[in-house]
N, C-alpha and C positions, 0 to 999 in steps of 0.2 A: 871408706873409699867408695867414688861410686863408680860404676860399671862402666864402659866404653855406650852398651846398651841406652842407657839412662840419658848419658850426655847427648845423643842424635836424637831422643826423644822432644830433652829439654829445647833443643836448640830448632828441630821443628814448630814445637809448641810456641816459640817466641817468634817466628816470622810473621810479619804482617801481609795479607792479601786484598788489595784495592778490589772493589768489586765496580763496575763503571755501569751506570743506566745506559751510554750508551757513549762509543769510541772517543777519546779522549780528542782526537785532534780532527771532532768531525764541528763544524760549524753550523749554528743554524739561520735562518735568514736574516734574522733581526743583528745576530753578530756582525753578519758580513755586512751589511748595510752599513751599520755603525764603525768596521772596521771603514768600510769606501768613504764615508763621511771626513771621518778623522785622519784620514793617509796611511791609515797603519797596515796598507798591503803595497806590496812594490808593483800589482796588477794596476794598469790604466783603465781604470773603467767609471764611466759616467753614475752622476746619481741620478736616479729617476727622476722626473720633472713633475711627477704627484707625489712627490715621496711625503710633502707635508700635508698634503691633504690625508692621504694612507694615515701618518701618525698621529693625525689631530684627534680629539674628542669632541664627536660629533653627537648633536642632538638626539634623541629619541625621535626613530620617521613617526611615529604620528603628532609631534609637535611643529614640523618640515613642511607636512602635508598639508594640503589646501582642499576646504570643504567642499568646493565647486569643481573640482578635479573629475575624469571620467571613471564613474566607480564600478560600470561593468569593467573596466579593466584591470581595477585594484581586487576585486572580488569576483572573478568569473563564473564560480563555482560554488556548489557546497559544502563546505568545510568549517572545522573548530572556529569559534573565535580566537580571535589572535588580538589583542592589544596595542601591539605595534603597528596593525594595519587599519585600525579605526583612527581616526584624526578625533575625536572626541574626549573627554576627560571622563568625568561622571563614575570614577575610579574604577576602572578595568585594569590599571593595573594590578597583576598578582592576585587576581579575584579570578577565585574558582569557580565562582556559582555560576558566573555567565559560561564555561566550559560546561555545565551536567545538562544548560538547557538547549533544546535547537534555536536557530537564530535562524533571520530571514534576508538576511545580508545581502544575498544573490537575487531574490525575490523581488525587487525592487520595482517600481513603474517603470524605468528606462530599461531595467535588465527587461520584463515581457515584451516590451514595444521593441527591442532588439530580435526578440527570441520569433515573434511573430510574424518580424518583418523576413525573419533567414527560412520561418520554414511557408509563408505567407505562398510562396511559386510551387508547391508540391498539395497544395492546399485546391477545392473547389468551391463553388458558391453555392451557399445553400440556399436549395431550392423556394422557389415563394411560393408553390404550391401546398407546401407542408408549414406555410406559417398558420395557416388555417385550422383549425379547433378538430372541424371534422373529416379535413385530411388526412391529418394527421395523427386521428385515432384511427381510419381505415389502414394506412399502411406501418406503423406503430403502433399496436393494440396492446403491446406489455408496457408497463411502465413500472421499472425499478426505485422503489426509494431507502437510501443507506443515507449515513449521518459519517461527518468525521470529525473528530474530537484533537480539539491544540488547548493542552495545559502545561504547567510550570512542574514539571518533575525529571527524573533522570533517565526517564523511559518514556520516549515518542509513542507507543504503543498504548491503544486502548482498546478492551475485550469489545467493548460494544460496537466499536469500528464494524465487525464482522455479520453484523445483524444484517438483513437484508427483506423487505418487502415488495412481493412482487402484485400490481391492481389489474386486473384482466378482464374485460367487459364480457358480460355469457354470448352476446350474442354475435360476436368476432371472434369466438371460437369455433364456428363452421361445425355445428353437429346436423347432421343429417338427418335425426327424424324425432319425434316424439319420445321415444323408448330413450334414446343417448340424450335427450336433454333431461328428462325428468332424473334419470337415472343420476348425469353429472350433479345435479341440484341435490338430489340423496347423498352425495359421497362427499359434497362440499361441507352441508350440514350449515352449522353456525355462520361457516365463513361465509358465506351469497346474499348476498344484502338485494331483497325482491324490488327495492324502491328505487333504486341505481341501476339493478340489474347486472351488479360488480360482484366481485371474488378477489377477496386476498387471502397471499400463504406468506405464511414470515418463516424463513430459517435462521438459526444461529448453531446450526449442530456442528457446524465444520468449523475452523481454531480460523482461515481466513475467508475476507470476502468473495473474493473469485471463487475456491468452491462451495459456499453457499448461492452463489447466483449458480453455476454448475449443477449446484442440487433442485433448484428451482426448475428449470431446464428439462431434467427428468421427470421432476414431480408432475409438470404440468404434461408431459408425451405420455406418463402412464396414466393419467386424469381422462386424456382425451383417447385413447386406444379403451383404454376399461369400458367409457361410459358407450362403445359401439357396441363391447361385445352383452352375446343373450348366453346366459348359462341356464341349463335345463331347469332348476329351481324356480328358473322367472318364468318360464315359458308355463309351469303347473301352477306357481301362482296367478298368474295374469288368469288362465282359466277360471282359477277358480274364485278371483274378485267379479270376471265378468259373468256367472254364474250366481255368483248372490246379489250383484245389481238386476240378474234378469228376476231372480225370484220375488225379491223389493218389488221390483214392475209389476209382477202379475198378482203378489198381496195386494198394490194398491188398486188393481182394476177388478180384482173379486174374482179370479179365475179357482174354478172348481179344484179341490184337492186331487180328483183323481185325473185329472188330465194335466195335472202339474206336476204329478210324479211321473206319470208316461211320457213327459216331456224330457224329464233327468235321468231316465232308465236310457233315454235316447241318447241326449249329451253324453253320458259314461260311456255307452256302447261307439 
């Protein structure tokens, strides 16, 4: 016999429970359309008058599209490629590779002659004084030279973008006397090329370009402050190079030993 227990169990255990994605008597658009279509609602309501354009199958837009269209306004910006918005074949569809590479889409001749012409009123004319060679090494004496690098990879970025070379002529750097030119010409070393009369520094120490030109910047403010300053070292050298060019002097004219040493007992004192 079985238990009263047993039997509420059993009888639980065999009910079925409808689980619903979502309300049983909720419609969705497509239903209701199809219901207004076919009359199967007692509501009076019109069908849309694009309803078959809406349900048609329509071509892929870049097969719609026209090559001669305005394509700054298909592609204003920069962004992925897209597929659907190139009018072109040359299989993009479903191709991943043209997505890993930068594209130039936006970049276009019409897109700059746009770009040019919107900012062309916030813009000045440059001057024709400074088209001239030696103008415009007087009022631009640095000349920066960096490289930038367009290849086929998944990464826009390249290390050597960040180089940077700065050409600075010696004699548009406004040193002051004898002592700060020779002196900067010692600290340049290698770099000062005596037949030009130029000076390059190349940085690469910083990960981007701006603060390598940044570091040039400084390089060249402490080049030019050092080569003024006289530290006490130089001031007992200089003495005593211009001390042995006087002695030089008076070996080559035959001056008696002992009025050339009463000459240096002099100098010391």
């Amino acid at each position: 016999m079985s238990s009263p227990n047993a039997n509420a169990i059993g009888e639980v255990a065999s009910k079925f429970n409808k689980l619903y994605i979502m309300p049983p008597n909720r419609l969705t658009r497509i239903k209701k359309t199809m219901n207004i279509m076919f009359g199967r609602t007692g509501d009076e309501q019109r069908v849309p008058i694009n309803f078959l354009a809406r349900t048609a199958e329509r071509n892929p837009r870049r097969e719609d599209m026209n090559c001669a269209q305005d394509w700054p306004s298909v592609w204003p910006a920069a962004q992925p490629f897209r597929s659907s918005a190139v009018p072109r074949g040359m299989g993009s569809y479903g191709n991943l590779e043209l997505l890993k590479i930068p594209n130039f889409l936006h970049l276009t001749p019409l897109h700059v002659q746009r770009h040019s012409q919107a900012i062309k009123k916030f813009c000045t004319k440059f001057p024709e004084e400074l088209k001239k060679a030696s103008t415009k090494e007087q009022y631009t004496p640095v000349r920066l030279v960096y490289s930038d690098y367009i290849h086929q990879s998944t990464n826009i970025r390249d290390i050597r973008a960040r180089e940077v070379t700065a050409h600075i002529r010696l004699n548009s750097f406004e040193l002051k006397d004898t002592h700060a030119h020779n002196k900067c010409r010692q600290l340049l070393g290698d770099r000062y090329n005596e037949e030009t009369d130029t000076f390059n520094i190349k940085s690469d120490r910083c990960p981007l370009r701006r603060q390598n030109i940044d570091y040039l910047s400084y390089v060249l403010t402490a080049l030019f402050h050092e080569s003024h300053r006289i530290e006490k070292w130089e001031t007992s050298m200089v003495q005593e190079l211009l001390a042995l060019k006087e002695q030089e002097r008076l070996d080559a004219e035959g001056e008696p030993e002992s009025d050339r040493q009463a000459q240096l007992m002099m100098d010391r004192n």
